[in-house]
C-alpha positions as CSV (number, residue, x, y, z in Angstrom):
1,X,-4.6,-21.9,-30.5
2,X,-5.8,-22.3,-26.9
3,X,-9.4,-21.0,-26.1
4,X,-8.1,-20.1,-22.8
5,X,-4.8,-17.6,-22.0
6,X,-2.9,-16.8,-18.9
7,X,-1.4,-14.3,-16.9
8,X,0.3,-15.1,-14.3
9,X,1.4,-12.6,-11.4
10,X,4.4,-14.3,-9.4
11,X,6.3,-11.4,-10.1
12,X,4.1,-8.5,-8.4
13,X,0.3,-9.4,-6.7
14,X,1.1,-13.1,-5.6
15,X,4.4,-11.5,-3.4
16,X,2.2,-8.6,-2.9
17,X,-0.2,-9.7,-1.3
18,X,1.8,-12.7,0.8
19,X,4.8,-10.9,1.3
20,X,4.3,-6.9,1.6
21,X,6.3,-7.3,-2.0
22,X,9.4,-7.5,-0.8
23,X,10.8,-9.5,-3.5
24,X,13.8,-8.6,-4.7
25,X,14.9,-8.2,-8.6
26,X,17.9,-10.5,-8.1
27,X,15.5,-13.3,-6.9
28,X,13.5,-13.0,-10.0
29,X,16.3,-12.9,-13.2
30,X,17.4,-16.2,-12.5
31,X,13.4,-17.8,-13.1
32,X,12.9,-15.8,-16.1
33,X,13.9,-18.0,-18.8
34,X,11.3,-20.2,-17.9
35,X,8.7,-17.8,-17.0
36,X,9.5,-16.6,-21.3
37,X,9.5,-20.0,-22.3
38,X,5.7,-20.9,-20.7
39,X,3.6,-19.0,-23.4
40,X,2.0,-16.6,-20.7
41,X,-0.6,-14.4,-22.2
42,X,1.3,-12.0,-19.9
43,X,3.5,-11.6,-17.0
44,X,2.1,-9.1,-14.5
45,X,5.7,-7.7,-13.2
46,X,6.0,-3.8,-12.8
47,X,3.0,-1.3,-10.8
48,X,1.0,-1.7,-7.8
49,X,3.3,-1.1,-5.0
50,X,6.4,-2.5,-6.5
51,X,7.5,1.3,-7.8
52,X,6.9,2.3,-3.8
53,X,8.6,-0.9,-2.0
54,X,11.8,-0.9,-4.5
55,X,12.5,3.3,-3.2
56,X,11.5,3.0,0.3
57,X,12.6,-0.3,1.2
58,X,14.5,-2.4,-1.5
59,X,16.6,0.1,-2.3
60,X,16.5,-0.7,-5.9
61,X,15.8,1.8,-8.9
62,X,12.4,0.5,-10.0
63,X,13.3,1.8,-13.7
64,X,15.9,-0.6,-13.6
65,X,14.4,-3.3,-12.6
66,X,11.7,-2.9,-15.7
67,X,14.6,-2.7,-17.7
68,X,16.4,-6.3,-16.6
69,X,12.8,-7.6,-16.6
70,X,12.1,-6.5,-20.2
71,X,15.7,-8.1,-21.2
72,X,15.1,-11.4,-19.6
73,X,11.7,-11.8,-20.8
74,X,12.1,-11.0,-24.4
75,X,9.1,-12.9,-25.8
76,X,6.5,-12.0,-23.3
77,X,4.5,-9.3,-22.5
78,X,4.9,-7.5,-19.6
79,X,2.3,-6.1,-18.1
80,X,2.2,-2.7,-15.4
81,X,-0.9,-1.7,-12.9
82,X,-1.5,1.6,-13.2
83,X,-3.9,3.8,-10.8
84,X,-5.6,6.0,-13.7
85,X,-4.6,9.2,-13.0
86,X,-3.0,8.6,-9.6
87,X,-0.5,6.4,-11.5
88,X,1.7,4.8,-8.9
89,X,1.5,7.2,-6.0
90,X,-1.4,8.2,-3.6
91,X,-2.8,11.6,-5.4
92,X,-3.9,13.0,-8.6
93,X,-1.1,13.9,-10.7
94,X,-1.4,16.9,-13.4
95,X,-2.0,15.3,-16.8
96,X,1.5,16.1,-18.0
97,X,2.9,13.6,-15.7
98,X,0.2,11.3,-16.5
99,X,1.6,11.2,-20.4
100,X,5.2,11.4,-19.4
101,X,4.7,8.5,-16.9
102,X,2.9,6.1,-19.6
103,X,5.4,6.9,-22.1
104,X,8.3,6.1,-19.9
105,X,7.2,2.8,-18.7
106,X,6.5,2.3,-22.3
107,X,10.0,2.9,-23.5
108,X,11.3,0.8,-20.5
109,X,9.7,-2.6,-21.4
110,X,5.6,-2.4,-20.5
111,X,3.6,-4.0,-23.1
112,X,0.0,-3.8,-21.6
113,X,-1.3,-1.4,-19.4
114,X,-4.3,-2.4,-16.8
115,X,-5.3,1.0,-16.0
116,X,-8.3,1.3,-13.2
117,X,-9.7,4.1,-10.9
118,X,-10.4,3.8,-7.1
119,X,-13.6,5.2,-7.7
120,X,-14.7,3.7,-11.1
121,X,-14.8,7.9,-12.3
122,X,-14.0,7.1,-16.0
123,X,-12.9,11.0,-16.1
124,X,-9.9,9.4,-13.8
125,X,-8.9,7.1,-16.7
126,X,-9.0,8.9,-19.9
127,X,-6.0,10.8,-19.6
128,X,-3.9,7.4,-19.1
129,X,-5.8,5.5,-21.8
130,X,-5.2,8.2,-24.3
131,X,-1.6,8.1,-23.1
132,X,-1.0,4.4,-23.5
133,X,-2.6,4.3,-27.2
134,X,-0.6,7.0,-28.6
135,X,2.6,4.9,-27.1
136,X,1.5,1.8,-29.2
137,X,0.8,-0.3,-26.3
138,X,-2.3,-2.8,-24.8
139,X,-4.5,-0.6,-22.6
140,X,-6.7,-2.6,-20.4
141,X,-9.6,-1.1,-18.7
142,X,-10.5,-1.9,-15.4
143,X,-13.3,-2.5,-13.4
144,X,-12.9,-2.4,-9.7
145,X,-15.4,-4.8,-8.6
146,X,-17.4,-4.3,-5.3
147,X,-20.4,-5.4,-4.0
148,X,-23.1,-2.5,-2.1
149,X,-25.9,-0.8,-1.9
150,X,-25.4,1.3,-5.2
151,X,-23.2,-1.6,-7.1
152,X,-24.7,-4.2,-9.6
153,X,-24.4,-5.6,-12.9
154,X,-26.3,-2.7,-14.8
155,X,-23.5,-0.6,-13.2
156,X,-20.6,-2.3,-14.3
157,X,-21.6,-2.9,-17.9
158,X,-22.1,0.9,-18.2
159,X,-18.8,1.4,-17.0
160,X,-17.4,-1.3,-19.5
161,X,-19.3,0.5,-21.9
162,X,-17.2,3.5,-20.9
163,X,-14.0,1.7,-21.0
164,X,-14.5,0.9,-24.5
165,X,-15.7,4.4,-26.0
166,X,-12.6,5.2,-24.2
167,X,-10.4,2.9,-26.4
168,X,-9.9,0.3,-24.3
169,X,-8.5,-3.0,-26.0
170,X,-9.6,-5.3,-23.4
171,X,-12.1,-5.1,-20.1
172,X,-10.8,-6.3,-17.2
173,X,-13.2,-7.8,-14.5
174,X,-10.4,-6.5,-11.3
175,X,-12.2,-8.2,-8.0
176,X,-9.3,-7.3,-5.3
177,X,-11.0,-9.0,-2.5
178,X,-12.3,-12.0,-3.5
179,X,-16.1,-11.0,-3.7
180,X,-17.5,-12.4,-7.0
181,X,-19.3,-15.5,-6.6
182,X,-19.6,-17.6,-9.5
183,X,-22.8,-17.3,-10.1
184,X,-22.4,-13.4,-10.4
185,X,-19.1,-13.6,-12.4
186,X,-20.9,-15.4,-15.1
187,X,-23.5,-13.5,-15.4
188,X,-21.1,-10.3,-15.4
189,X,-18.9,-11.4,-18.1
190,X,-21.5,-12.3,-20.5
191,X,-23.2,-9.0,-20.2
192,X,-19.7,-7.3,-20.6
193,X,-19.1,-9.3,-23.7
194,X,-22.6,-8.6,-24.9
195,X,-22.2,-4.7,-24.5
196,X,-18.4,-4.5,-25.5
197,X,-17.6,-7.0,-28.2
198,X,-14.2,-6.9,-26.4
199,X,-11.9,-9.4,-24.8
200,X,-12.6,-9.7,-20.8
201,X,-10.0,-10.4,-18.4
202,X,-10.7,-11.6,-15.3
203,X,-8.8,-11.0,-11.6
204,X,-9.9,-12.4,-8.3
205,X,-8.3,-12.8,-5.2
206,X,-8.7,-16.6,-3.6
207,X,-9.1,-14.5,0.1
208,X,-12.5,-15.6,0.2
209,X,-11.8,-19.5,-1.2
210,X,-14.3,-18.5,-3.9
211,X,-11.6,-17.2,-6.8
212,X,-11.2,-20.2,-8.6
213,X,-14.6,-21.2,-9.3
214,X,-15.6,-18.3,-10.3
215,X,-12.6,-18.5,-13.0
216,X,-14.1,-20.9,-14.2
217,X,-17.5,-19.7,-14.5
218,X,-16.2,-16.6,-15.9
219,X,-14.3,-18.9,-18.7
220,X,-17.7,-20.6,-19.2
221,X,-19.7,-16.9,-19.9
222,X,-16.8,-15.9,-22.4
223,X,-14.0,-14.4,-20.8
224,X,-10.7,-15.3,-22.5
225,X,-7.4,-14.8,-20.2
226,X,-7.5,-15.2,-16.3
227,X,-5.2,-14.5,-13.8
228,X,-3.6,-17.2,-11.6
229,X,-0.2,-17.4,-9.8
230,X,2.3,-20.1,-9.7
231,X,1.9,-21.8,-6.2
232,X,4.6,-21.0,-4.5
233,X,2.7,-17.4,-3.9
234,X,-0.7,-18.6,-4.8
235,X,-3.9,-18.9,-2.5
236,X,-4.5,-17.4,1.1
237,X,-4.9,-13.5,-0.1
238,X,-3.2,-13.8,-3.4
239,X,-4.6,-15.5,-6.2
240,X,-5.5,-19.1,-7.5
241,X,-2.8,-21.5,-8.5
242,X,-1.5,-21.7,-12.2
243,X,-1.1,-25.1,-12.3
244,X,-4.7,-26.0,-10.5
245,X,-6.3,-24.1,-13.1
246,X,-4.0,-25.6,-16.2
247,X,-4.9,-28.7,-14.9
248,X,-8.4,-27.8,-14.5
249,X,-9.0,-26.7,-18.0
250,X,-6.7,-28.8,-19.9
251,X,-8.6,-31.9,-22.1
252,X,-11.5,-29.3,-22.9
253,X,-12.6,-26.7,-25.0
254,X,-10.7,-23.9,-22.6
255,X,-7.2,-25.9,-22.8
256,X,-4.5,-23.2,-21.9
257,X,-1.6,-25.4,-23.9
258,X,0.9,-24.6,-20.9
259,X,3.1,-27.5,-19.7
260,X,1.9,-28.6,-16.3
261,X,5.3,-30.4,-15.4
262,X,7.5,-26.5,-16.5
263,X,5.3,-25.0,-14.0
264,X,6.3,-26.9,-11.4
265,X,10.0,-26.5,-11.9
266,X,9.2,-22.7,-11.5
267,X,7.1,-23.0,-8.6
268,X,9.6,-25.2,-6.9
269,X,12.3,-22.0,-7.5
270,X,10.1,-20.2,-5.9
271,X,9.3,-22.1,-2.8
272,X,13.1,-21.6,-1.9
273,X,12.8,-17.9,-3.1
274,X,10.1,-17.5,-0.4
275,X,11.8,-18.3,2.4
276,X,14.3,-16.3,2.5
277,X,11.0,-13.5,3.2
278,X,10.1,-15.5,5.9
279,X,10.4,-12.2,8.2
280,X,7.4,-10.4,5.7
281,X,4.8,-13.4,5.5
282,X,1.4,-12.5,5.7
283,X,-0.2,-14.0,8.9
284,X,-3.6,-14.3,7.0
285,X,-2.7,-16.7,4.5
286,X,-5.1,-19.3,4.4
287,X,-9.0,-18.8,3.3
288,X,-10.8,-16.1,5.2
289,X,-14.6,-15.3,4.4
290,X,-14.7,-12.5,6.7
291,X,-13.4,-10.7,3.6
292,X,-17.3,-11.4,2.4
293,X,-18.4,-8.7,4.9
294,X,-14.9,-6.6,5.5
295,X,-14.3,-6.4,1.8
296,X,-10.8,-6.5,2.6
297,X,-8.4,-6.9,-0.3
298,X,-5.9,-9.5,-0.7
299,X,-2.9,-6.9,-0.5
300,X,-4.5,-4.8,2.7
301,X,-4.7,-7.6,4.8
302,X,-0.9,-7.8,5.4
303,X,-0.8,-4.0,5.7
304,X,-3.7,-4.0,8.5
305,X,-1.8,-6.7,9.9
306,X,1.8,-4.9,10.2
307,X,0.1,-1.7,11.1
308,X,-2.1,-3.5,14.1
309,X,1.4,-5.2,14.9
310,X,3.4,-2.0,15.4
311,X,0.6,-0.6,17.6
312,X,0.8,-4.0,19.4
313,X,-2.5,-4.5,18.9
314,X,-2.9,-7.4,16.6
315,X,-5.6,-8.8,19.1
316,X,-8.1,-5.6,17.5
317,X,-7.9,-6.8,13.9
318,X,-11.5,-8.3,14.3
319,X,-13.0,-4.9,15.8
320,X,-10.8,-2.9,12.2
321,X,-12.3,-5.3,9.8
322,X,-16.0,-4.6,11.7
323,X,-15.1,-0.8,11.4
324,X,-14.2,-0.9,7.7
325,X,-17.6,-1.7,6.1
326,X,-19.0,1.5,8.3
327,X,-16.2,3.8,7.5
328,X,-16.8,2.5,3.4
329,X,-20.6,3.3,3.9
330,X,-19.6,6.8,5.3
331,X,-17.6,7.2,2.6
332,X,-19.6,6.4,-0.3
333,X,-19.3,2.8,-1.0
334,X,-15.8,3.4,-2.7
335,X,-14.5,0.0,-3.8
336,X,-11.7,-0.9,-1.6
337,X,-8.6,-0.8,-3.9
338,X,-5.5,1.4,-3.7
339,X,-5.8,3.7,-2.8
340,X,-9.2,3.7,-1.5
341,X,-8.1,0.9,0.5
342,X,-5.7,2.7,2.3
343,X,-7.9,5.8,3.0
344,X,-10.9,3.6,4.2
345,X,-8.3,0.8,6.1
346,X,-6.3,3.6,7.8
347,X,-9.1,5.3,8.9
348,X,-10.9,2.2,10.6
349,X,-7.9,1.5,12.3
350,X,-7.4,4.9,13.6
351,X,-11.2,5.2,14.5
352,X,-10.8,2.0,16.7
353,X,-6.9,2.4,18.1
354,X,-8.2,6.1,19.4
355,X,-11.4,5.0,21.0
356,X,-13.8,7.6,19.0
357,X,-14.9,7.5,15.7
358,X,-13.2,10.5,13.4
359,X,-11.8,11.6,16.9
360,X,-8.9,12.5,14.3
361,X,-9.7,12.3,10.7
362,X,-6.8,11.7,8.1
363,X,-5.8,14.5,5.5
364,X,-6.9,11.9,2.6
365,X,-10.0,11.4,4.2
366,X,-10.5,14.8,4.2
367,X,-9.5,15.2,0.6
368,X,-11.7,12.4,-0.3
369,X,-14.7,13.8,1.0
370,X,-14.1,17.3,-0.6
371,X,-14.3,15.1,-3.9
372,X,-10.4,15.5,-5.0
373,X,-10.5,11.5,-5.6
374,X,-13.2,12.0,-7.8
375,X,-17.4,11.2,-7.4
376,X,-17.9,9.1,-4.7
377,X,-20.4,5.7,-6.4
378,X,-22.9,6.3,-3.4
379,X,-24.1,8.8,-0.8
380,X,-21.7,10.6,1.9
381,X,-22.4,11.1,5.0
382,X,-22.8,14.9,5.5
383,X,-22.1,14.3,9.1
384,X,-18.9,13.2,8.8
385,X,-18.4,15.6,5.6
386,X,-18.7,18.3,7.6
387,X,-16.6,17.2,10.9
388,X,-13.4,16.3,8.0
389,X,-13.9,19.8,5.7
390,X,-16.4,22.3,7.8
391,X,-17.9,24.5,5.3
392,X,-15.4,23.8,2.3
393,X,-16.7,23.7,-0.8
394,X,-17.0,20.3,-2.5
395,X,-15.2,19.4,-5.8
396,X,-17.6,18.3,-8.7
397,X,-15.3,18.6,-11.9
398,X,-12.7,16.4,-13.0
399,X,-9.9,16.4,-10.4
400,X,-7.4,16.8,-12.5
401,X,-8.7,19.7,-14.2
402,X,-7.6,21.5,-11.2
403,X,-4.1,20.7,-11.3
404,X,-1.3,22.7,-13.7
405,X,1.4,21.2,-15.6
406,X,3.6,19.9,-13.2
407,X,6.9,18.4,-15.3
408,X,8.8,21.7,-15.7
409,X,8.5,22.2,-12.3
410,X,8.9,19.1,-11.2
411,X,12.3,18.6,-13.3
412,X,13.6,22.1,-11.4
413,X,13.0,20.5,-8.2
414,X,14.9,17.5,-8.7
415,X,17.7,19.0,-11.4
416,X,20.4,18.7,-8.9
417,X,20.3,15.2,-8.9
418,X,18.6,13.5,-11.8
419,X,20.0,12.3,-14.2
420,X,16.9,11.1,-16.7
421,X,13.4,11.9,-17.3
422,X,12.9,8.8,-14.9
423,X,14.2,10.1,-12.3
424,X,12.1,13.1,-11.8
425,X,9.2,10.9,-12.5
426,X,10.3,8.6,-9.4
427,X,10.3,12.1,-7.9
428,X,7.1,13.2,-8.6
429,X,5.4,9.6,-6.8
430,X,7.3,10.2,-3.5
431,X,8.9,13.7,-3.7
432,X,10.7,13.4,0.4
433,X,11.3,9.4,-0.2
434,X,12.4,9.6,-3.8
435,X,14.5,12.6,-3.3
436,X,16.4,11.1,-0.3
437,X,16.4,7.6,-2.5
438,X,18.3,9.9,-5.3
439,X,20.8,11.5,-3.1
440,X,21.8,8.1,-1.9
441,X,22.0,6.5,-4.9
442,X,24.1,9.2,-6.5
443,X,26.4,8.9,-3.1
444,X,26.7,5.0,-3.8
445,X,25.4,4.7,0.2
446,X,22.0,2.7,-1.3
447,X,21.9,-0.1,1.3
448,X,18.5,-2.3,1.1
449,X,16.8,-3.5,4.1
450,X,18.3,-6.7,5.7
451,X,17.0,-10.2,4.9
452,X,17.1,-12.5,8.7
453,X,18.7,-15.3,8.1
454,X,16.1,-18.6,8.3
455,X,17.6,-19.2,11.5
456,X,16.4,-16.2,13.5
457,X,12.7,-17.1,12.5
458,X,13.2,-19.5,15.6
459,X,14.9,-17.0,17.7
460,X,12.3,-14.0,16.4
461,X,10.1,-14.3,20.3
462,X,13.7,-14.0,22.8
463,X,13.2,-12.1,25.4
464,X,15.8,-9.4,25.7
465,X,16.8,-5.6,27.0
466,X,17.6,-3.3,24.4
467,X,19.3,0.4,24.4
468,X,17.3,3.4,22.8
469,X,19.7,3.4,19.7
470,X,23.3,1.4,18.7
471,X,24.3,-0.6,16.0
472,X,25.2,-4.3,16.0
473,X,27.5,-5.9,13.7
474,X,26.1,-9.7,12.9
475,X,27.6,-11.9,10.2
476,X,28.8,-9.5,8.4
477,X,26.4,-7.3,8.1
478,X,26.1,-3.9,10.0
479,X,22.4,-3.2,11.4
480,X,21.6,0.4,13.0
481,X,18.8,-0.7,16.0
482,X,16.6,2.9,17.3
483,X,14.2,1.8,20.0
484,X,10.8,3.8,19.0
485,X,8.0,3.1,21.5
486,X,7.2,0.0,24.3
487,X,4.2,-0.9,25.9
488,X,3.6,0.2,29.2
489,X,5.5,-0.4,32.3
490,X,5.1,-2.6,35.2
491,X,4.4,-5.2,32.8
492,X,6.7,-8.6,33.3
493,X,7.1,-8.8,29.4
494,X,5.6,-5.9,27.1
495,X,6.4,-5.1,24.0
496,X,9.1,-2.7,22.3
497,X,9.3,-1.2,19.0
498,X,12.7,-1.0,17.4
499,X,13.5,0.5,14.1
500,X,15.9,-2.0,12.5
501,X,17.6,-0.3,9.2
502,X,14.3,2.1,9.3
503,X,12.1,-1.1,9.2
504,X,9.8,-1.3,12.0
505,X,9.8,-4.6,14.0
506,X,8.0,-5.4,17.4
507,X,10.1,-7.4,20.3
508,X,9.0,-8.7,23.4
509,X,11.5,-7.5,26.1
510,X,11.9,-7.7,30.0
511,X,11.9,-4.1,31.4
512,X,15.1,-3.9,33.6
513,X,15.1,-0.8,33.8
514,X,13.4,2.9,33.3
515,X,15.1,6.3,32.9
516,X,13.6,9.8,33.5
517,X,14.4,13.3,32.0
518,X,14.7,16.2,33.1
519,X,13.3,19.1,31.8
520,X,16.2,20.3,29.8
521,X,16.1,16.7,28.2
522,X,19.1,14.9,29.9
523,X,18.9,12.0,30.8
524,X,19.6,9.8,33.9
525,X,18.8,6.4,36.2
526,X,15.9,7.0,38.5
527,X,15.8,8.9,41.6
528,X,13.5,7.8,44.2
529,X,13.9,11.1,46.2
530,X,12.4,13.4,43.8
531,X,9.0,13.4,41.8
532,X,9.6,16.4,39.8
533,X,11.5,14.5,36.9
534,X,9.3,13.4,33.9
535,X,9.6,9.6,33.1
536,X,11.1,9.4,29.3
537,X,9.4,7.8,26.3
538,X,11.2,5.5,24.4
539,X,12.5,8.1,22.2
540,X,14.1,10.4,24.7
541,X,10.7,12.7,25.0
542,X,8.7,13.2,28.0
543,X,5.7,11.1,28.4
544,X,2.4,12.6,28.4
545,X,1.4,13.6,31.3
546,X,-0.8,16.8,31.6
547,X,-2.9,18.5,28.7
548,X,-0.7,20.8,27.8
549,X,1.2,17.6,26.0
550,X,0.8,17.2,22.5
551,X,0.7,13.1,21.0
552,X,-0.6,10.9,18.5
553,X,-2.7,8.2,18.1
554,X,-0.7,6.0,15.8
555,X,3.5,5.4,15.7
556,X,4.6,7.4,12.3
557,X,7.1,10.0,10.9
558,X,6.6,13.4,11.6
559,X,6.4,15.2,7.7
560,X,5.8,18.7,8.9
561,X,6.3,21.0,12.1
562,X,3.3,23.8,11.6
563,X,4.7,25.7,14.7
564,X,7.3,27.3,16.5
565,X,8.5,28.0,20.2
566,X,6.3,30.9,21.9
567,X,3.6,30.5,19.0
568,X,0.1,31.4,20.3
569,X,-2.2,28.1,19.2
570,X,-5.9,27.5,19.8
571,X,-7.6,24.1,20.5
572,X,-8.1,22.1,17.4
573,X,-5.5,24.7,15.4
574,X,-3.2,21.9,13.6
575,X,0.6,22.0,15.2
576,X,2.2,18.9,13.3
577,X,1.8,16.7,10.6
578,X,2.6,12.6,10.7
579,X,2.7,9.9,8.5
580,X,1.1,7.0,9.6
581,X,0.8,4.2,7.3
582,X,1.5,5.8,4.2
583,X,-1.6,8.4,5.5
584,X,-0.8,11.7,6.7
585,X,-2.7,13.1,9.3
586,X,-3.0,16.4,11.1
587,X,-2.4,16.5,14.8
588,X,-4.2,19.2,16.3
589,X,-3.3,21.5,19.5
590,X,-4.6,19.8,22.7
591,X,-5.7,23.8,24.1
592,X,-4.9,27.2,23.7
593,X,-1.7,28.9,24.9
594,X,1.6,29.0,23.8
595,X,3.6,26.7,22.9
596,X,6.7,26.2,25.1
597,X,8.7,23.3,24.2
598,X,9.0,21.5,20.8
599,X,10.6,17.6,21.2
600,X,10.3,16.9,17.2
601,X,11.7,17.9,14.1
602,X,10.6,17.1,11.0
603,X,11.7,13.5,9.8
604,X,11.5,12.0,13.3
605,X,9.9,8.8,14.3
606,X,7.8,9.0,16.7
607,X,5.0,6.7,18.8
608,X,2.0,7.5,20.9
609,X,3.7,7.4,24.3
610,X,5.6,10.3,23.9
611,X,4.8,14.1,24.0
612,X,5.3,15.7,20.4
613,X,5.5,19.6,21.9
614,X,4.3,21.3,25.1
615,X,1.4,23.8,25.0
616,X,0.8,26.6,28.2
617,X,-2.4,27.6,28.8
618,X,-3.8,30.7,28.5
C-alpha cells in the first residue's frame, strides 16, 4: 500500500492553465486506458472552466463528455471542481440548483467532489457539501490558500476545522498561485492534520518554481495525495510533473507504486496532443516569481495575457500585475481564485487600459463589494465602496439566503429546447451562451472552433489587408472572418482584430486603405473635398469624435441596450451593458441630452474605437 497517492490533472488544470483548456474530448478517449491502468488516486477531469470552454467554444455537451470519461475510465475516480455555491458559473445560485447540480454530476460519472469558496465563507460551502454526501460521493474541502495581511496558519486551521464539522472527507491545501513556500506548507499541513484527524490533499501551481518542494515538505508533515501532472502539460503555470515527483519519492517511505516508464508513454501522447493547440499556448510558461507579489494564478495568467492581446496591449501586462495586489487590497484581500480572480484581474486591467482607477467599475465588482460573494477575509475600502454602490446597503447574511428556488423556473425557461434535467442545468451556468449552445445543438449546426493547422504557426505574423467581414474557404474547412477593431491609423503596420468563428485573434496588417460614413451609415472610399463625413470604425460605426459619443474601454459583446432613440439620459445614467472578459460592465451616458442615434444591438461585438450611441446635449 503506497504511503503516498496521486492525482493527476492532465485532463482539466494542466490544459487549463497552458492552453485556456481547449482540449478537446476526442483528444482525451484515446489516452484513457492508460490513464485507468496507472493506479491514480484520482483523475481530476470535469469542473473549473471545462463546463464553460466545452459550450462557448468547443462546442461539445460537457454532460457528455463526463459520460465518455466515466466509461473509459472505469476503475478510477474522477474527480470535478466545484465553486461552493457558485458551482461552475460566476454567481450564487439558489440552493435548489446547488443540489440538483451535485446530484447530476453524480449520476453522470464524478466520484469526488473538491468543493471550495472564493472567499473561504464556509456558509458558501455547506449547501454543496451536504449535497455531495447525501449523493454517496467524496467531498473534499477546500482551502483557498493566500498569503496577506489578515491570512495565516491560525486562519486556515479554523477553516479546516470548519470543513470538517461540515462533513468534509478530506482537506484540501488548494494554493492556485504558487505561494506556499515549503517551509510554510509543512507547517500548515501538520496543524491541519493535528486539528482535523482527516486526510490532506495538497495543490500548488509550479508558477512560482516553488510547487514541488513544497510537495514534498507537505508529504514530509503528513499529507497523503498530491497533485502533479504528466509532463506534457506540467510546469510554467500548471503544476509539477508526475513523473519528477514518482521518481522523487519512489525507494522511500512515500513510494507512490506508479510505473515511471507507463507515465512516459502517456506523456509522450500528449506531447503530440499539444501541438495541435499550438494557436492557445500560454506565453507565460516558464517560472515566474512575480506571481510572489501579483498572486496571479496559474489559470489567470493566460486569461490576462489574451485579454492584454486583444486590446493590443501585451506590452502593459507588468503595470496589470502591479495593479492587482492594490485592487485585491481594495477589495478585501480575497484570495485570487475563480472567480475572485476574474473580478480582481478584470478590474486591474480595466483600471490601467482606461488611465484612472475605478474610472468604470465592473457590475461584479460592484456586487462584490455590496457582499453578494459573501464576507470579504479583510477590510474594504469604503472609498471605493461607495464610488461602486453609493449608499446601498451592504449584504451581511448568507448570500444565498437571498435567492428563491430557481429550478421550476429555470426548467420553464429552457422547456422548448431541453431535453434532460442537464440541460437546464447547462442553462442555468450561462443562460444567453447555453441557450444559443441548445438551439444549435438541437439544429445539428454545432460547429467547434477551428484548430490552425501546425503550419500557420509560421505564417501566424504575415502582413496582410483584410475586409470588415467574408468568409474564406481553406482545406476544407469554411471560416467566417468579422474585422472588430485596429489600432490607429497612420501607422505603417498596426494591428487588427478579427473575429475568426467568434474567436478573437490579433493580426498585424498594412493599412491600404480607410473608408468613411456618412451619417445615415453608408459607406464609401474617401473624399478629399469634404470634411463633414465621419471616418468609420472597424465595425461600420462612427468613430468617436465629440462628447456626445458614447464607447468603451475594453473590446466585448454588448449584453443589454438600457435605452432607446429620443430617450432623455443624464451623465453617469447607465445606457448599455458589455461583456468584457467574462465581466459585465455598465457603460454610462457621457452627458445629458437625448439620445439621437443608437449604432448597437444587443449581441454585437464591439471595440473601443467605435461610438456605441450618440447623445445631444441639453
Amino acid at each position: 500500500m503506497p504511503k503516498v497517492f496521486i492525482s493527476d490533472l492532465v485532463l482539466r488544470d494542466g490544459p487549463q492553465s497552458l492552453i485556456a483548456t481547449r482540449m478537446r474530448t476526442e483528444h482525451m478517449l484515446p489516452i484513457c486506458a492508460k490513464l485507468d491502468s496507472v493506479g491514480f488516486w484520482s483523475l481530476e477531469a470535469w469542473g473549473g472552466a471545462t463546463f464553460d470552454t466545452c459550450v462557448r467554444f468547443l462546442r461539445e455537451d460537457p454532460w457528455e463528455r463526463l459520460k465518455k470519461l466515466r466509461k473509459a475510465l472505469p476503475n478510477t475516480p474522477i474527480q470535478m471542481l466545484l465553486r461552493g455555491q457558485n458551482l461552475l458559473g460566476y454567481r450564487h445560485y439558489a440552493d435548489d440548483v446547488v443540489r440538483a447540480f451535485v446530484q447530476k454530476s453524480a449520476d453522470n460519472g464524478v466520484d469526488v467532489f473538491r468543493i471550495f469558496d472564493a472567499m473561504n465563507d464556509l456558509r458558501n460551502m455547506r449547501v454543496s457539501v451536504e449535497a455531495v454526501k447525501k449523493a454517496g460521493k467524496q467531498a473534499e474541502g477546500a482551502i483557498s490558500y493566500t498569503t496577506s495581511p489578515v491570512h495565516n496558519i491560525p486562519h486556515f486551521v479554523e477553516l479546516a476545522r470548519g470543513l470538517a464539522e461540515l462533513g468534509c472527507d478530506t482537506i484540501a491545501i488548494k494554493d492556485m498561485a504558487g505561494l506556499l513556500t515549503p517551509t510554510v506548507a509543512f507547517e500548515l499541513v501538520k496543524a491541519v492534520r493535528e486539528a482535523t484527524h482527516l486526510p490532506v490533499h495538497t495543490h500548488s501551481h509550479a508558477t512560482s518554481g516553488l510547487a514541488s518542494m513544497a510537495h514534498l515538505k507537505a508529504v514530509e508533515a503528513g499529507a497523503t495525495i498530491i497533485d502533479t501532472c504528466i509532463s506534457a502539460f506540467s510546469e510554467g503555470a500548471s503544476h509539477p510533473t508526475t513523473e519528477s515527483m514518482v521518481a522523487a519519492l519512489a525507494g522511500t517511505e512515500y513510494d507512490t507504486g506508479l510505473n515511471l516508464a507507463l507515465l512516459e508513454e502517456i506523456a509522450a501522447y500528449f506531447r503530440e496532443v499539444r501541438k495541435l493547440y499550438w494557436q492557445f499556448e500560454s506565453t507565460f510558461t516558464g517560472v515566474d516569481p512575480r506571481v510572489l507579489i501579483s498572486q496571479v494564478p496559474g489559470g489567470m495568467i493566460s486569461n490576462l495575457s489574451n485579454q492584454l492581446k486583444e486590446q493590443g496591449s501585451l506590452n502593459r501586462m507588468d503595470e496589470v500585475l502591479l495593479e492587482i495586489p492594490r485592487v485585491r487590497e481594495d477589495l478585501g484581500y480575497p484570495p485570487l481564485v475563480t472567480p475572485t480572480s476574474q473580478i480582481v484581474g478584470s478590474q486591474a486591467v480595466i483600471n490601467v487600459l482606461t488611465g484612472g482607477r475605478y474610472k468604470t467599475i465592473t457590475n461584479e465588482v460592484k456586487s462584490y463589494l455590496q457582499g453578494r460573494y459573501g464576507q470579504a477575509p479583510g477590510k474594504v475600502n469604503e472609498q471605493v465602496r461607495s464610488l461602486a454602490i453609493g449608499n446601498q446597503e451592504v449584504i451581511t447574511c448568507r448570500p444565498a439566503d437571498l435567492i428563491p428556488d430557481e429550478m421550476e423556473k429555470l426548467r420553464g425557461e429552457i422547456e422548448d429546447l431541453s431535453r434532460t434535467e442537464e440541460d437546464a442545468l447547462t442553462y442555468a451556468m450561462f443562460p444567453d451562451l447555453g441557450r444559443t449552445f441548445l438551439q444549435e445543438r438541437n439544429a445539428g449546426t454545432l460547429a467547434a472552433e477551428a484548430l490552425l493547422p501546425v503550419e500557420a504557426k509560421n505564417a501566424a505574423s504575415t502582413t496582410r489587408s483584410a475586409a470588415d467581414e467574408f468568409r474564406i474557404t481553406l482545406h476544407g474547412e469554411t471560416y467566417h472572418i468579422r474585422l472588430t477593431g485596429t489600432g490607429h491609423a497612420g501607422q505603417a503596420e498596426r494591428p487588427y482584430y478579427v473575429s475568426v468563428d467568434g474567436v478573437t485573434e490579433e493580426v498585424l496588417v498594412e493599412a491600404l486603405n480607410e473608408i468613411e460614413v456618412t451619417s445615415s451609415g453608408s459607406s464609401h472610399s474617401p473624399k478629399s473635398d469634404s470634411g463633414t463625413n465621419k471616418k468609420a470604425s472597424s465595425g461600420g460605426r462612427p468613430r468617436p469624435s465629440h462628447v456626445g459619443h458614447v464607447t468603451t474601454a475594453m473590446p466585448g459583446n454588448i449584453v443589454d441596450v438600457m435605452v432607446s432613440t429620443g430617450q432623455k439620459v443624464k451623465a453617469g445614467d447607465p445606457v448599455l451593458v458589455i461583456e468584457a472578459m467574462k465581466m459585465e460592465n455598465e457603460i454610462q451616458a457621457s452627458i445629458s441630452g437625448t439620445v439621437i442615434a443608437l449604432y448597437v444591438t444587443k449581441g454585437d461585438t464591439v471595440t473601443p474605437d467605435q461610438a456605441l450611441l450618440e447623445i445631444q446635449p441639453e
